[in-house]
C-alpha positions in Angstrom: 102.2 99.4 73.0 105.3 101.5 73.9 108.6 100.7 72.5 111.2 99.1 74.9 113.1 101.4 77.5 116.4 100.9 77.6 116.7 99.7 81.1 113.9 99.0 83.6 114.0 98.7 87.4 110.8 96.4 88.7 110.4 96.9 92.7 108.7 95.9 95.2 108.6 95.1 99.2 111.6 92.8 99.7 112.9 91.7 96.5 112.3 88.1 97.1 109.0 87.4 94.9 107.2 89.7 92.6 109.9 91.6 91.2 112.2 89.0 91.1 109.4 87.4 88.7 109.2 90.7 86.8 113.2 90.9 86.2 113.1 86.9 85.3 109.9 87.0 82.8 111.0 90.2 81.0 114.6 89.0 80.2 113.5 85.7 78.8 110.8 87.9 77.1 112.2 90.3 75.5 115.9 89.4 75.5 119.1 91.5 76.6 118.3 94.9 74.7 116.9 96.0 78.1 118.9 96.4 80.8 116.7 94.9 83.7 117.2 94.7 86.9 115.1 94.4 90.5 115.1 95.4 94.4 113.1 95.7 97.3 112.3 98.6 99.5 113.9 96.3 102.0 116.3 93.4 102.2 114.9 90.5 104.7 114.3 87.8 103.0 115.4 85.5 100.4 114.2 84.6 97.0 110.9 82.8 98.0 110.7 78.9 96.9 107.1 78.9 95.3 108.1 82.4 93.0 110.9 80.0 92.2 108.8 76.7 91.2 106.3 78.5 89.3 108.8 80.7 87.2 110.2 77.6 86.7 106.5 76.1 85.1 107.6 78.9 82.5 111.5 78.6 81.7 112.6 81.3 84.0 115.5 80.8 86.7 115.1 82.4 89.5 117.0 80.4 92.2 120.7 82.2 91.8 118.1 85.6 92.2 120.0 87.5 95.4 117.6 89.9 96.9 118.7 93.6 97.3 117.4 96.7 98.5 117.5 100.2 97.0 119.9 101.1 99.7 122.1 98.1 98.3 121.5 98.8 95.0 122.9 102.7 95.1 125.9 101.1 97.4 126.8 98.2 94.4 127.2 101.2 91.9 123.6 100.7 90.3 122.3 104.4 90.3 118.8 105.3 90.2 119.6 107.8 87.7 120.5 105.6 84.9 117.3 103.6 84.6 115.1 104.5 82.0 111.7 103.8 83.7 110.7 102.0 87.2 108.1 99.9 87.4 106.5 99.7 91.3 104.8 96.5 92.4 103.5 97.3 95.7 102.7 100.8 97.2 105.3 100.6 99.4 107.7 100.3 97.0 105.7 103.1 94.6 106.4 105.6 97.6 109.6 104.5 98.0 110.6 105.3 93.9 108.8 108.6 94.0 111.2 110.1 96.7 114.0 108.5 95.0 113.4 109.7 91.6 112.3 113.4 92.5 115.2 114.6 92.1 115.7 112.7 88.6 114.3 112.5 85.5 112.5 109.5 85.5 109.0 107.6 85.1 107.5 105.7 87.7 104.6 103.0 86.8 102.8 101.7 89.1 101.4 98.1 88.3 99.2 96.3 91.3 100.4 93.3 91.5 99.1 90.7 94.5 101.6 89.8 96.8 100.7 85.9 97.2 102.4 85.6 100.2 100.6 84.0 103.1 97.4 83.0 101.1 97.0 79.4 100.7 96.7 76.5 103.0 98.1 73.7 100.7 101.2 73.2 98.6 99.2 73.1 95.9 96.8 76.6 97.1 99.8 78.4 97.5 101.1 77.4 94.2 98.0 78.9 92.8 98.0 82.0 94.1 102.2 82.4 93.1 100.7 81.7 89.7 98.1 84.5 89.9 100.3 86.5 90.8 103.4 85.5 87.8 100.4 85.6 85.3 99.5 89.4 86.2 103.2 90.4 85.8 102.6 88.5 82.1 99.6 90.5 81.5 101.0 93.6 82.7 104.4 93.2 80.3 102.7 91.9 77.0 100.1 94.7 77.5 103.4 97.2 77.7 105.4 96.2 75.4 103.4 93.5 73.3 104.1 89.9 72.4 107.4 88.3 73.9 110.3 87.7 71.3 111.4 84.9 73.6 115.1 85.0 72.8 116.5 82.9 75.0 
């Protein structure tokens, strides 16, 4: 287990579902010591309802989450630069953070995380698979940085 970065940018396709998750569980996790924050390669859609309902299963809110891209992101004054480590979710966005950061100082993980998007027939199916997919980000942070402190 490594200790905590100071600040950790999770990405993925379009912000609205798994690093949204990422960003939500690591706060509650492991508090405001990190600066954490989360975009998308691109912008085009919203904070999906089932990421919201299950993070909800675990005491995260996630339904003020606006989505943003990287593009967004530089523009609102966030730089690249300033994050400690980025944590890619899809290949897409692991691409998409290596070009960024070559000209920076910075480590890019890659964590494979299923996009539970589309799979499903039922409410309840879908559900499911949104849960997979929250409990593999779980895995992925307690693995990283061990046991949550659960500060909030």
């Amino acid at each position: 287990m490594l200790p905590l970065p100071q600040s950790v940018l999770f990405c993925c396709d379009h912000n609205a579902v798994r690093s949204p998750m990422a960003e939500g569980i690591m706060k509650k996790f492991y508090g405001s010591d990190t600066y954490v924050q989360s975009v998308g390669v691109r912008n085009d859609m919203e904070i999906d309802g089932f990421c919201i309902a299950v993070c909800q299963e675990i005491d995260v809110e996630l339904s003020r989450h606006r989505s943003r891209s990287f593009r967004e992101m530089e523009a609102w004054g966030d730089d690249l630069s300033s994050f400690d480590l980025v944590v890619a979710l899809s290949p897409a966005s692991q691409r998409r953070a290596l070009e960024l950061t070559r000209y920076f100082h910075l480590d890019v993980e890659y964590w494979p995380i299923m996009d539970p998007t589309g799979l499903g027939e039922s409410r309840e199916d879908k559900l499911g698979h949104y849960r997979q997919t929250r409990d593999q980000i779980i895995r992925h942070l307690k693995d990283r940085w061990g046991e949550p402190v659960e500060t909030r």
